[in-house]
C-alpha positions in Angstrom: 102.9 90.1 -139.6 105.8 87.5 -139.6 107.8 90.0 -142.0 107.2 92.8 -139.2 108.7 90.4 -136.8 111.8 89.4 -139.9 112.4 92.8 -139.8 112.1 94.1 -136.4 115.3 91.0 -135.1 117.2 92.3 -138.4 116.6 96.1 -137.5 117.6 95.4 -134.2 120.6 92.7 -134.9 121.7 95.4 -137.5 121.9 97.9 -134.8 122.9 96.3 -132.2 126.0 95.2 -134.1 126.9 98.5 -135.4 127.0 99.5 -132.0 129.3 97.0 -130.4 131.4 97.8 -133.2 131.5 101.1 -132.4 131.5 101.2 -128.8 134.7 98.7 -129.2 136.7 101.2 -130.8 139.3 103.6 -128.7 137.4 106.6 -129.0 135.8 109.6 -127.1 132.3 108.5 -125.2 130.7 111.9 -127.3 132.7 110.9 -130.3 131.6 106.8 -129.8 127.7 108.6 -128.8 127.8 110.6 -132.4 129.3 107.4 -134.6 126.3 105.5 -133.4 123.4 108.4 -133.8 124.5 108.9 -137.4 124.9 105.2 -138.4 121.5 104.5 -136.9 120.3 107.7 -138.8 121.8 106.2 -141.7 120.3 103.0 -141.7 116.7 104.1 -141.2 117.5 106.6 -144.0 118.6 103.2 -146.4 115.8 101.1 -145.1 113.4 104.0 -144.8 111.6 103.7 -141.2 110.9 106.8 -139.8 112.2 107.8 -136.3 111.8 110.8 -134.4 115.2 112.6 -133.3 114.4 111.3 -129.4 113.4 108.1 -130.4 116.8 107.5 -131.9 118.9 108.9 -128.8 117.1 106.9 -126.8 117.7 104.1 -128.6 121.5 105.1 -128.6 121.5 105.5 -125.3 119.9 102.0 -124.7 122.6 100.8 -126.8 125.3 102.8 -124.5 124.1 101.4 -121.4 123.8 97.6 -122.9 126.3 95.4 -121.4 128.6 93.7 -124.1 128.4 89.7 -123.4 131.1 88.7 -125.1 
């Protein structure tokens, strides 16, 4: 149970950072919006979790409406 929990702050730390890093970028919103589905995508792919489709974009979006605190 404490590896779920390992996993779960890395999954999401992984993510998360991905995203800012991303998002920071000059780019289109529906270009940024595709760079993170398919690095998400490709992480669970690597890591092999399974995700639905809709789980993922609604991930993404959580990610797009996340506030950066830096």
């Amino acid at each position: 149970m404490k590896n779920l929990g390992f996993i779960s702050a890395f999954l999401g730390g992984a993510i998360a950072g991905t995203a800012l890093g991303i998002l920071l970028a000059p780019a289109k919103g529906a270009d940024t919006r595709n760079n993170i589905a398919a690095s998400v995508d490709k992480f669970l792919k690597k890591h092999n979790i399974s995700m639905s489709k809709k789980q993922v974009a609604d991930l993404v979006e959580n990610i797009k409406e996340a506030e950066p605190t830096i």
